[in-house]
N, C-alpha and C positions, 0 to 999 in steps of 0.2 A: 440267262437263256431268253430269246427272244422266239415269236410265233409272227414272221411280217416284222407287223409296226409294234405285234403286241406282245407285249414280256410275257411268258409264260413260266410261273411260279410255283412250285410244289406249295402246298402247306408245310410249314415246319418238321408238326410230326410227321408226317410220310418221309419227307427225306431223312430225317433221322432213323426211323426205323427200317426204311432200304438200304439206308449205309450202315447199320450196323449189323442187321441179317446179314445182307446178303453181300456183303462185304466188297472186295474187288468187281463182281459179276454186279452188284447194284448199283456201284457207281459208275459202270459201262453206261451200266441202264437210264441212270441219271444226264449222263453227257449224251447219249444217243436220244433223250425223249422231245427237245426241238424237231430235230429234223423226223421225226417217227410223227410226230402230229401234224408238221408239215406236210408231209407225205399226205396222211388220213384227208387231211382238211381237204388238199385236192382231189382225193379221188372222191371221196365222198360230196364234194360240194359243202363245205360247211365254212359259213363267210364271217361268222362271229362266233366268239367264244364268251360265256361267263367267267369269272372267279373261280376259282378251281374248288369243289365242293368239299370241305372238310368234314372229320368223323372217320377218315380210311385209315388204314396201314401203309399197305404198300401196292397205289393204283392213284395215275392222274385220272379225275373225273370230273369233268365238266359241260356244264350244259352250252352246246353249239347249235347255230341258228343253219337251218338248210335250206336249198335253193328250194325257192318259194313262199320262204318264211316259216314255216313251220318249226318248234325249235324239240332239238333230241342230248341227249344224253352221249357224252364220247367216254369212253373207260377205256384207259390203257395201262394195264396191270403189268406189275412182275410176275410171271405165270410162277406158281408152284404148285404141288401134289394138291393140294386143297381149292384150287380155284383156277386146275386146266381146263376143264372140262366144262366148266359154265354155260360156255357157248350152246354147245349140246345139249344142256339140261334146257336151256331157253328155247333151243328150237325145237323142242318136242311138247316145251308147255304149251308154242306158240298163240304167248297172250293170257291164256284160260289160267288164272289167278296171280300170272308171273306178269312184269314187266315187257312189251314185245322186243323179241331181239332183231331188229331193222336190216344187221349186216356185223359180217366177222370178218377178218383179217388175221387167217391164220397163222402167217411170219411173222405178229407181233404179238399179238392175241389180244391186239385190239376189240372192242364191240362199238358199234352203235347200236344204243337203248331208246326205247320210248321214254320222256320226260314223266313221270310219276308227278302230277301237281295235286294237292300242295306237300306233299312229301315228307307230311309230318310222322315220326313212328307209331310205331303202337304203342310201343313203348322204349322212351328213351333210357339206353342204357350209362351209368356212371364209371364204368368197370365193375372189377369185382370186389365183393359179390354184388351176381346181379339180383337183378327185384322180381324175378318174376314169380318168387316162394311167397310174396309176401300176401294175406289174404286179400288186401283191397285190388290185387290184380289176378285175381283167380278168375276173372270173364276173359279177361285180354288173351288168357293162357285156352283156354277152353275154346275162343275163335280161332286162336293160332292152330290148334288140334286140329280142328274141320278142314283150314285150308292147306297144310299141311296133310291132309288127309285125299285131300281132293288133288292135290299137287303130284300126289303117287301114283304113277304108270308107268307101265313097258317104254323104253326109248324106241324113240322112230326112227327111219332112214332118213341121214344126216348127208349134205353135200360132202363131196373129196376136200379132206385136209379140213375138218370137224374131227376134236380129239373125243379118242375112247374117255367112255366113263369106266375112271377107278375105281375097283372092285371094293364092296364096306369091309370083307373078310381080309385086306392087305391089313388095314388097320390093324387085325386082332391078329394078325401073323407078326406083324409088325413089333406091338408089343411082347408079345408069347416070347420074341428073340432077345427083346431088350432084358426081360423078365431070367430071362436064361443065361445070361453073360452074368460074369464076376465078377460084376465091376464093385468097387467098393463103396462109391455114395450109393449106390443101390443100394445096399446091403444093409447100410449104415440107419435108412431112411425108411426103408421100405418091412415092414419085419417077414419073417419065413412064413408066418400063417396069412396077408393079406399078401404075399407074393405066391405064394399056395393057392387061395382060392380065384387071385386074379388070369395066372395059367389056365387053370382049369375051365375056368369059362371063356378065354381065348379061345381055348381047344374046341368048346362047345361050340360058339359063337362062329369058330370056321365052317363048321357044316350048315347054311343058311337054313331059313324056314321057308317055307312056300316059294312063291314067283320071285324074279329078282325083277326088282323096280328099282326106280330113280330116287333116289334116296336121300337126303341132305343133312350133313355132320355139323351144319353150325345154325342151331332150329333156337335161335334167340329172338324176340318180338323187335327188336331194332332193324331186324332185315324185313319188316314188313312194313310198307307205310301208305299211307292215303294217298289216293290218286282221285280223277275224275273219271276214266272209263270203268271202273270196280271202285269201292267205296275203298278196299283195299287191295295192293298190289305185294308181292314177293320179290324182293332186289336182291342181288350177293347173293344167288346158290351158290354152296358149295356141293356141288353130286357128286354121289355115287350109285352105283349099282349094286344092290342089295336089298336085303329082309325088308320086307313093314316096320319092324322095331327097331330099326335103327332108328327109324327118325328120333324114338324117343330121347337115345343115350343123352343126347344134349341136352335138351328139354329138360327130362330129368334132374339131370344132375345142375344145372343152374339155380334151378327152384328149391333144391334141398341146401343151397351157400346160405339162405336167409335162415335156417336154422337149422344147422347141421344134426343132426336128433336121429334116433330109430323110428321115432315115432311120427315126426313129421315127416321121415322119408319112405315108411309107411304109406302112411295117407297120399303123398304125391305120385307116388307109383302106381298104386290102384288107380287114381282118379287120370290121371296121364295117360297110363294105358287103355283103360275105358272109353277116355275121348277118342285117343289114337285108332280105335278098333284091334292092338293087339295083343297079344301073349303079354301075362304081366312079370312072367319069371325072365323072360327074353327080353323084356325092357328096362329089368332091372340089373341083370347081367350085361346091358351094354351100357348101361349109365354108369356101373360102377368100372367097367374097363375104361371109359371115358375117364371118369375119375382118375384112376390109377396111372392113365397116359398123363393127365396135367401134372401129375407127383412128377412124374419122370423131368418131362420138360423144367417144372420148378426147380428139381437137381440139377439140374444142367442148366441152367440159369442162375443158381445160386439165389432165386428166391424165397425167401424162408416165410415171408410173412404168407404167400402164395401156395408153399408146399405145408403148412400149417392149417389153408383151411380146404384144400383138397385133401389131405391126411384125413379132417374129420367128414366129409362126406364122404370118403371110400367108406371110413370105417361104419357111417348109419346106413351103407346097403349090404355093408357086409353082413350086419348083425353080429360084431365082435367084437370083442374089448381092446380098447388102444394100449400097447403096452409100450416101454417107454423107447422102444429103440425107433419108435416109428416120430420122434417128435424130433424136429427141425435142430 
């Protein structure tokens, strides 16, 4: 693939991971993304490109130099359910603890972003499990809370062709239906009592609490990183619109992998929600439906090492005993 004179290169994993989600539609995506940057680069003005920035999934991201010099950030995602709506979430933080969102292109779902220098995380993450249970990052967690806290408001009036923010309750609808079909690795994996208590608070969790705010389902300290105009900046929302306690689900339930326990997931919950400003039962009821969605996806993956330690963090918010139908 060429950009001009200059190759333009996915990193490994992202092509790999675009061709294997999303299968025929990402390998369009893959042969259309020359000529799609091509396009960008001219209308936007962007006369040089960095190295394509590795750490993503499935999104070319690289830093472009713009007329005048000044240099920004180009992202050109595979849109999915998780990272439509981004755009929207940016233009409503405009700046105030997020990354600025410069310009969107909504036939691609291209962004141009403000450059975040020096762009170091908060915390980098290994996969799973992450670290953010571990005690020596219990500050990182606790600033991530504030801005994340601060990050939380009503969306603004968005230009024509800015996508809707997806609602946080599709999620708990979502699963409620997955939770309800016969399927058999469900059955197999999942047992009648944590598929019991995970409905239930689907159920619950569809009726929101207070205002529906801007809300972000992937609240990990690797989407926050050092800049120069905020000591720290927010990259990668994922939005939605919904409760306060959503933000927690995530949050939650990552910090509980480093020790999958009652009692440490206890103590992370209190302290999580307290940061958060809210309801500690509504933050534990979407951290463990978080939970229970990674079960599912692990089924469906065939990952067992993955569905093994999501199994035991469903089961320390559930506060119930794993019994054996539920082990990989």
């Amino acid at each position: 693939m060429s950009l001009g004179r200059m190759p333009l290169v996915l990193p490994i994993e992202v092509e790999e991971t675009v061709r294997t989600v999303f299968g025929a539609d990402g390998a369009r995506w893959i042969d259309a993304l020359p000529e799609v940057v091509a396009g960008l680069a001219a209308r936007w003005g962007l006369t040089e490109f960095s190295a394509p920035f590795g750490g993503g999934t499935h999104a070319y991201v690289a830093a472009a130099r713009r007329v005048g010099g000044a240099w920004a950030v180009l992202k050109v995602p595979v849109v999915d359910e998780e990272n439509v709506a981004e755009a929207t979430a940016l233009h409503s933080y405009d700046g105030d603890g997020a990354v600025r969102l410069l310009d969107f292109d909504p036939d691609s779902g291209a962004l141009l972003l403000e450059l975040a220098r020096p762009g170091t995380e908060l915390l980098t993450q290994p996969g799973f499990p992450s670290l953010e249970g571990r005690p020596e990052n219990a500050d990182k967690v606790a600033f991530a809370c504030g801005l994340y806290r601060r990050l939380r408001r009503p969306p603004t009036a968005v230009p024509a062709g800015f996508p809707n923010l997806p609602m946080a309750t599709d999620l708990a609808d979502g699963l409620r239906a997955r939770l309800a079909d016969s399927e058999p690795a469900l059955a197999e994996h999942i047992s009648p009592l944590l598929r019991e208590h995970a409905t239930r608070l689907c159920a619950e969790l569809s009726e929101p609490a207070g205002e529906l705010l801007i809300v972000n389902r992937d609240t990990h300290l690797g989407n926050i990183v050092a800049a120069e105009r905020e000591p720290w900046l927010l990259i990668d929302p994922k939005p939605c619109l919904g409760e306060a306690a959503f933000d927690a689900g995530f949050l939650i339930m990552i910090q509980i992998q480093s020790n999958p326990t009652r009692e440490h997931a206890n103590t992370v919950v209190a302290a999580t929600a307290a940061a958060l400003a809210v309801d500690p039962d509504r933050a534990r009821g979407w951290a463990l439906v978080r939970a229970v969605e990674e079960m599912v996806w692990a089924i469906d993956d065939e990952a067992h090492d993955m569905l093994t330690l999501h199994t035991a963090v469903a089961y320390a918010l559930a506060d119930a005993p794993v019994n054996q139908s539920d082990s990989p």
